[in-house]
C-alpha positions in Angstrom: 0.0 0.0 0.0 1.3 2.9 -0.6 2.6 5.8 2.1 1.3 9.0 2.9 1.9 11.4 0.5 2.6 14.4 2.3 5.1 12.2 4.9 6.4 11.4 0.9 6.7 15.4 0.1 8.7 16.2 3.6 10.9 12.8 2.9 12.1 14.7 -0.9 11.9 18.0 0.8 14.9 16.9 2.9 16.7 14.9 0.0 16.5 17.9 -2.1 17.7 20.6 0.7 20.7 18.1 1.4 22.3 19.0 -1.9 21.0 22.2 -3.2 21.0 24.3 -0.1 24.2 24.1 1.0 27.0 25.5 -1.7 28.9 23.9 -4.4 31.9 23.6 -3.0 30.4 21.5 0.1 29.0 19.1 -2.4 32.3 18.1 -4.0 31.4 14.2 -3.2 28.6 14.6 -6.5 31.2 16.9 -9.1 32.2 15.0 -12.0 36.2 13.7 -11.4 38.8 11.4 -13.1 39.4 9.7 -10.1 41.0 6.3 -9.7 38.3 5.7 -7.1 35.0 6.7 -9.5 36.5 4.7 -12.2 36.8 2.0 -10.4 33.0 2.2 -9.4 32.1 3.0 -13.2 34.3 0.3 -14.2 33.1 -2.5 -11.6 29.1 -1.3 -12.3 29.9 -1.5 -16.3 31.7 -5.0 -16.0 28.6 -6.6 -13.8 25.7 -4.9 -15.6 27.0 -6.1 -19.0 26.6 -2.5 -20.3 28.9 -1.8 -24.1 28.2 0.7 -26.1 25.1 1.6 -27.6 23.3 0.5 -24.9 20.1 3.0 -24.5 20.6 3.4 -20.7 18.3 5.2 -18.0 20.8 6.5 -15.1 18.1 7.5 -12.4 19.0 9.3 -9.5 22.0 10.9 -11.7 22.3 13.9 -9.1 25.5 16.3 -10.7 26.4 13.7 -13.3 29.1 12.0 -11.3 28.7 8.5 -13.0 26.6 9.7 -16.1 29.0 11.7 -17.9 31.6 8.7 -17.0 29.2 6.6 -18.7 28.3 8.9 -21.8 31.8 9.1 -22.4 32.3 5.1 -22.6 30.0 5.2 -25.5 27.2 4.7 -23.7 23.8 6.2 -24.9 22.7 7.4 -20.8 19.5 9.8 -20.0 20.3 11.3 -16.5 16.6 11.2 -14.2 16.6 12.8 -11.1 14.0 14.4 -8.6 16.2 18.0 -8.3 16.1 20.3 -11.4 18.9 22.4 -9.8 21.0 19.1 -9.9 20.3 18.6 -13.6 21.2 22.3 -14.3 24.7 21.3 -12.9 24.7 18.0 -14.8 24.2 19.8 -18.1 26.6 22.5 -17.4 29.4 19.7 -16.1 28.4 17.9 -19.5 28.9 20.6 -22.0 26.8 21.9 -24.8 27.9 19.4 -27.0 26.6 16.0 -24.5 24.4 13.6 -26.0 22.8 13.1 -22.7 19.1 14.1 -21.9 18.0 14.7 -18.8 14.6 14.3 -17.0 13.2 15.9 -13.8 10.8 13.1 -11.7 9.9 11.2 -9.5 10.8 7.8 -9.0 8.2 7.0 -6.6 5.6 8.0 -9.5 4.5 7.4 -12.8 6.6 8.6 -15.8 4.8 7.0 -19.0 7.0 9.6 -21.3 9.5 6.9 -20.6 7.9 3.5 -20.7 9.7 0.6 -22.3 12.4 3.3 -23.9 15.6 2.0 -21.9 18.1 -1.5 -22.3 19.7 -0.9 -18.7 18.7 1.2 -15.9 21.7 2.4 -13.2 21.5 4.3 -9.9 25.0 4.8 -8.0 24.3 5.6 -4.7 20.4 6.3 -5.0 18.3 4.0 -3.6 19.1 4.7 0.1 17.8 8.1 -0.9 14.2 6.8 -1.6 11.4 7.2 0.6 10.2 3.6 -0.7 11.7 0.9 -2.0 9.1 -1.4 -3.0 7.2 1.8 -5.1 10.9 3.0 -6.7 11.0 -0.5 -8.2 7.3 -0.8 -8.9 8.1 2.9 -11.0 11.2 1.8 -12.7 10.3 -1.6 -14.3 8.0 -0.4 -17.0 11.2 2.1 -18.0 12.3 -1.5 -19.2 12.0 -2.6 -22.6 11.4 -6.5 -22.9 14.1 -8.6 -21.2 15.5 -5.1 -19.6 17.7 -4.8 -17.1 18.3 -3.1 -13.3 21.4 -2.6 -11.7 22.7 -0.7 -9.0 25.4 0.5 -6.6 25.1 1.1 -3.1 26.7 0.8 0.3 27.2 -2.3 1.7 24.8 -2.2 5.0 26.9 -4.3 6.6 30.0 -2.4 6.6 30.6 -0.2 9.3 33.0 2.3 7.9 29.8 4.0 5.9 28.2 4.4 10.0 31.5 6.3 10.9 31.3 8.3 8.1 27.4 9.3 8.2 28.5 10.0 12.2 31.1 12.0 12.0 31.4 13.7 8.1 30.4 17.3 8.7 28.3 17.0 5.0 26.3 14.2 6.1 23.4 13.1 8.3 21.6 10.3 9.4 18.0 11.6 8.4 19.0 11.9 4.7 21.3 8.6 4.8 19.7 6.3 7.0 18.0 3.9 4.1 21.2 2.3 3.8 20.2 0.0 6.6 16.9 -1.4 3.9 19.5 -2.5 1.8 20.1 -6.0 2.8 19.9 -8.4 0.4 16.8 -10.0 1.5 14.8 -6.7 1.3 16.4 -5.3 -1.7 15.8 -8.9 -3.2 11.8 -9.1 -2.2 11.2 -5.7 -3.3 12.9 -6.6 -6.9 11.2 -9.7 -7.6 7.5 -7.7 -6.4 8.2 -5.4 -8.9 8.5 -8.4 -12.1 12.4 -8.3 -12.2 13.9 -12.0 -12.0 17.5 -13.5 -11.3 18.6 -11.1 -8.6 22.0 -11.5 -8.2 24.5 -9.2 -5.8 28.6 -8.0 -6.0 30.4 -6.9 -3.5 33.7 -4.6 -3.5 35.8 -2.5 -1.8 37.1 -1.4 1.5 38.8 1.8 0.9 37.8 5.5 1.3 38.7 7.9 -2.1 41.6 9.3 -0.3 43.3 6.0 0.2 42.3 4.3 -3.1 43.2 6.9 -5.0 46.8 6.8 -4.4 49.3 3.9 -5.8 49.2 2.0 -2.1 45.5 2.0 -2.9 45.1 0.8 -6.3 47.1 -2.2 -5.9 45.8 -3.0 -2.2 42.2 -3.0 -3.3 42.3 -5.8 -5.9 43.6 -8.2 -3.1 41.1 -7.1 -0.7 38.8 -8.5 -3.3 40.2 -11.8 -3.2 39.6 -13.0 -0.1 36.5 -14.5 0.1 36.1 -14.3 4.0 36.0 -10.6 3.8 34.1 -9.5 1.1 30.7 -9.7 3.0 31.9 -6.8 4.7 32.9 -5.0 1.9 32.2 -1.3 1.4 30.0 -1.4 -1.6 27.0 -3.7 -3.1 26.0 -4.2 -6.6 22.8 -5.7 -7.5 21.6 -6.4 -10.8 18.3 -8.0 -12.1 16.1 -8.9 -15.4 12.6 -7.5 -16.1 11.1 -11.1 -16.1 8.7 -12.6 -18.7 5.6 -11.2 -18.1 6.6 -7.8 -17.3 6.4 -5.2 -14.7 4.0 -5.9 -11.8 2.8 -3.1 -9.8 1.4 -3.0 -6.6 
């Protein structure tokens, strides 16, 4: 059943005022970079979502354009979707006037038949612990899908704790706007998937080190092991999840 609608309209009041009211320069995390350590992320996403180029690809909760002008520029064919229009403004400007990429204000938590059954792949980095529900995000997004589409997404691992320490103590953070990462265990994320019509869940996790570390040499070599061993990668810092619009479609409800 669906939430109250205005406890809906205070939840994306706060999302939005988390980025766009405080200045640019405070929001550094969402600017477009080179870095080794959002490479890696496009990389690993890329790599498990099967994307190549040409792939018509819906990158929802896009934000700044961190990941989707990353992606546009692997020869990807990526619409950016977000709920802020002040985000997409900075997108477009980070992109240049000569981008391919379109951009869409919405909400995912709604309908948005202008899109149905237009996209190959959908990708969120580091959205859906933004969304005031799960189950209705997925419910929305499926029928972006064409036949046989695909979901996949990056997230926080919840059950690292390095991401607690960091909503506790970084001073352009908080709890209130951060604190879906806790519905993001696999059993949830999984339930709310398969409601929605998408089949053959399946989850990736990466990582350990913050951008500071991994993007120095130490890093970049140190990371790949961590990988490796198979008794620590449940606690890894990150969570991919990817899964397949099934056979009859989306479902919603």
């Amino acid at each position: 059943m669906p939430k109250d609608n205005n406890e809906q309209a205070r939840h994306n009041a706060i999302q939005r005022s988390y980025y766009e009211d405080r200045p640019r320069a405070d929001n550094h995390r969402m600017l477009v970079q080179q870095s080794p350590y959002v490479m890696n992320h496009v990389d690993q996403l890329i790599a498990f979502a099967g994307l190549k180029p040409g792939d018509r690809v819906l990158d929802v909760g896009c934000g700044m354009g961190k990941f989707t002008i990353p992606l546009s520029q692997r020869g990807i064919d990526v619409d950016g979707f977000d709920l802020s229009p002040k985000l997409l403004e900075e997108l477009r400007t980070q992109a240049g006037s000569d981008s391919a990429i379109k951009t869409f204000c919405g909400d995912l938590l709604e309908d948005n038949p202008e899109l149905n059954g237009k996209y190959d792949q959908i990708t969120g980095f580091f959205m859906l612990h933004h969304l005031f529900d799960l189950q209705q995000a997925m419910n929305h997004m499926a029928p972006l899908l064409k036949p046989g589409g695909q979901a996949t997404f990056l997230e926080p691992n919840p059950l690292c704790a390095l991401f607690y320490i960091q909503i506790t103590l970084a001073p352009t953070m908080s709890w209130k706007a951060e604190k879906g990462i806790l519905k993001l265990t696999q059993k949830n994320t999984t339930k709310c998937m398969e409601k929605a019509g998408f089949t053959d869940v399946a989850f990736k996790r990466y990582g350990i080190l913050p951008p500071f570390m991994r993007n120095t040499g130490f890093g970049a070599k140190f990371e790949p092991m961590y990988d490796k061993v198979a008794l620590l990668r449940p606690f890894s810092a990150f969570q991919m999840v990817k899964a397949r619009l099934g056979p009859n479609g989306a479902t919603k409800g």
